[in-house]
C-alpha positions as CSV (number, residue, x, y, z in Angstrom):
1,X,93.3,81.0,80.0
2,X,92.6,84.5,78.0
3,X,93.5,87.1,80.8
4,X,96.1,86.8,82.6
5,X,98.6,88.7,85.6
6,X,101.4,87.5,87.4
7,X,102.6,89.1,90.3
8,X,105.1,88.9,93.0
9,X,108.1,90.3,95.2
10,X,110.5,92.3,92.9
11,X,113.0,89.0,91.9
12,X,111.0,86.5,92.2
13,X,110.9,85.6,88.6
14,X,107.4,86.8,87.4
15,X,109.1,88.6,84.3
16,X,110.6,85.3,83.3
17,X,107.8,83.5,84.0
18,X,105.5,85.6,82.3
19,X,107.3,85.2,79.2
20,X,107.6,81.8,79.2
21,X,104.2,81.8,79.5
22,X,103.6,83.8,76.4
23,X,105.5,81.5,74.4
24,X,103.8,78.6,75.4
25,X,100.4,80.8,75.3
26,X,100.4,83.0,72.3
27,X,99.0,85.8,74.6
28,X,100.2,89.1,74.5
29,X,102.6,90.1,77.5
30,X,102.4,93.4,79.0
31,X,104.9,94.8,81.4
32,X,103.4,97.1,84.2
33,X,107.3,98.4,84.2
34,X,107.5,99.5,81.0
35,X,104.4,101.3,81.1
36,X,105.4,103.4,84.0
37,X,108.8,103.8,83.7
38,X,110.4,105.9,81.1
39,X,113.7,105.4,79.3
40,X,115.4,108.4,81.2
41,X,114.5,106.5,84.7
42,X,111.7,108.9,85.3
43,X,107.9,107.6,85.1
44,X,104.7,108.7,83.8
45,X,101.9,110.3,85.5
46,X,99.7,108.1,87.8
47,X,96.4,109.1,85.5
48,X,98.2,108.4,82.5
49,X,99.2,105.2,84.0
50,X,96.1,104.3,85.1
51,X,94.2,105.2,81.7
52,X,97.0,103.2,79.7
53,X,96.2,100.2,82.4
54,X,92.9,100.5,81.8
55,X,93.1,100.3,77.9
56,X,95.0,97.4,78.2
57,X,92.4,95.8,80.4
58,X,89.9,96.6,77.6
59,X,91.6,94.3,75.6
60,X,90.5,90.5,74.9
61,X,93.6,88.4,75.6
62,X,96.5,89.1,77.8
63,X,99.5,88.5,80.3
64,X,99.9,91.3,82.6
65,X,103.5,91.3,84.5
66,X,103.7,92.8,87.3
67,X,102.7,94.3,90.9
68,X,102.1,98.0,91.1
69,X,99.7,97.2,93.8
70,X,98.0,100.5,94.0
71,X,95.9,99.3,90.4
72,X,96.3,95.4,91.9
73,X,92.4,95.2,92.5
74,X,91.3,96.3,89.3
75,X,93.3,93.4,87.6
76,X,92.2,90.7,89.5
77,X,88.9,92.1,88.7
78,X,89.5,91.8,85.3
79,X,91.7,88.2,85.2
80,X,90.7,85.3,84.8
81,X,94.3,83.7,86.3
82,X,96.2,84.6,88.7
83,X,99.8,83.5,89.1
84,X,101.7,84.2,92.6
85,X,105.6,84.2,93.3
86,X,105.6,83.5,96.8
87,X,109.2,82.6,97.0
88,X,111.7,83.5,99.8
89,X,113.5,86.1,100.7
90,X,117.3,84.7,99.5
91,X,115.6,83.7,95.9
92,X,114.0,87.2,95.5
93,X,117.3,88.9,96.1
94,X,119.4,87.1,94.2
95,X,116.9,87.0,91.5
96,X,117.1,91.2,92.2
97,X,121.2,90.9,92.0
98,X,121.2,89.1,88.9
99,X,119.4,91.3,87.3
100,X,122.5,94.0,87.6
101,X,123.9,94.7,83.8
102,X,122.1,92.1,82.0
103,X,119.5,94.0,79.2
104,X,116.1,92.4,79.7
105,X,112.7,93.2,77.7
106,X,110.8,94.4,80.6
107,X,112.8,97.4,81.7
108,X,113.8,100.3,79.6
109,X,117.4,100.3,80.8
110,X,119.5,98.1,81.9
111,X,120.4,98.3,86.1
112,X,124.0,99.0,86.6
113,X,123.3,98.2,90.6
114,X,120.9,96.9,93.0
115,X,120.5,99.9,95.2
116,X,120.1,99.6,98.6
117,X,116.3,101.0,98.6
118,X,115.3,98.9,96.2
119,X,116.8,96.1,98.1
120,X,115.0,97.2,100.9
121,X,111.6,97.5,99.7
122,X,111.9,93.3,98.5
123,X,113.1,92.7,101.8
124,X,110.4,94.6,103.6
125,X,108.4,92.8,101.0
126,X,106.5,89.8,103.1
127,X,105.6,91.5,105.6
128,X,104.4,94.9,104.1
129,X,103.2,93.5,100.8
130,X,102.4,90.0,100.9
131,X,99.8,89.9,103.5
132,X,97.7,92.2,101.5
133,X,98.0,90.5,98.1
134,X,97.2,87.4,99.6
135,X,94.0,89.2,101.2
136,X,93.3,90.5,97.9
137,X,93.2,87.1,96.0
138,X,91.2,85.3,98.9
139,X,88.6,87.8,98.0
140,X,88.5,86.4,94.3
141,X,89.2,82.9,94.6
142,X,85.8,81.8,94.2
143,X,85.5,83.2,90.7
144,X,89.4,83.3,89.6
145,X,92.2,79.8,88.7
146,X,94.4,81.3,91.3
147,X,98.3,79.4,91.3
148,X,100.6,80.4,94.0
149,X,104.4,78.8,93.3
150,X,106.5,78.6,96.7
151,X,109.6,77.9,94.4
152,X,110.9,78.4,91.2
153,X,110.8,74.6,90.2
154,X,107.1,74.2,91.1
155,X,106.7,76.9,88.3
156,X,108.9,75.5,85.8
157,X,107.1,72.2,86.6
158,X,104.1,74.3,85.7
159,X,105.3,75.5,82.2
160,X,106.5,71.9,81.6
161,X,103.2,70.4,81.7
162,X,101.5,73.2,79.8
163,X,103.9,72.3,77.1
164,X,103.1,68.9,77.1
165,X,99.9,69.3,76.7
């Protein structure tokens, strides 16, 4: 496992997971978040994005966090894994809601509330989003170790027995 992504409805966990991951891993985490979002709440061009993505691909080893679905193709292109938060609705949220003042390393800010569009895109998420990623990954499940988690113990379970190994 050299090349990595793990993606997901907003909540879900992949950020946690992700670094988890690393620690067990060694591989270098990446954040899709931080690379488009600012510090001032505003984001970087989509070219400049997408070259930045792109250079990051380039690399040998990594653990790409993160959904940006728009760029989703050319990752699983480039993985080699492919770990998918498919968890429901009331986890996602909550996940979302916890998330409200806490500092965490893959956001430039820190959330001071969950606001009510951003709430709404990770409810509208299984049925705009998830259909597609999971259309996406049948396409490269011949060539890809693709790892779908329906809860958040079956991927703590995961990381347990990658550390005992």
């Amino acid at each position: 496992m050299q090349k990595v992504i793990v993606i997901g409805s907003p909540g879900s966990g992949k950020s946690t997971f992700a670094r988890k991951l690393r620690d067990i891993t060694s591989l270098p985490l990446y954040y899709l978040d931080l690379l488009w979002h600012k510090p001032d709440k505003t984001n970087i061009t989509r070219e400049e994005f997408d070259t930045r993505l792109l250079e990051l691909l380039k690399k040998d080893k990594w653990i790409i966090d993160g959904n940006y679905q728009r760029t989703l193709e050319i990752r699983l292109r480039a993985c080699e894994t492919v770990f998918l938060m498919d968890y429901p609705l009331e986890i996602c949220l909550q996940g979302a809601e916890s998330r409200v003042g806490v500092r965490h390393e893959d956001m430039p800010w820190i959330e001071t509330e969950l606001d009510a569009e951003f709430k709404q895109w990770i409810i509208n998420f299984p049925k705009d989003k998830l259909p597609n990623i999971y259309q996406l990954i049948n396409m490269y499940k011949k060539d890809k170790k693709i790892v779908v988690f329906k809860s958040r113990e079956e991927a703590e379970d995961y990381l347990q027995s990658m550390s005992n190994k």
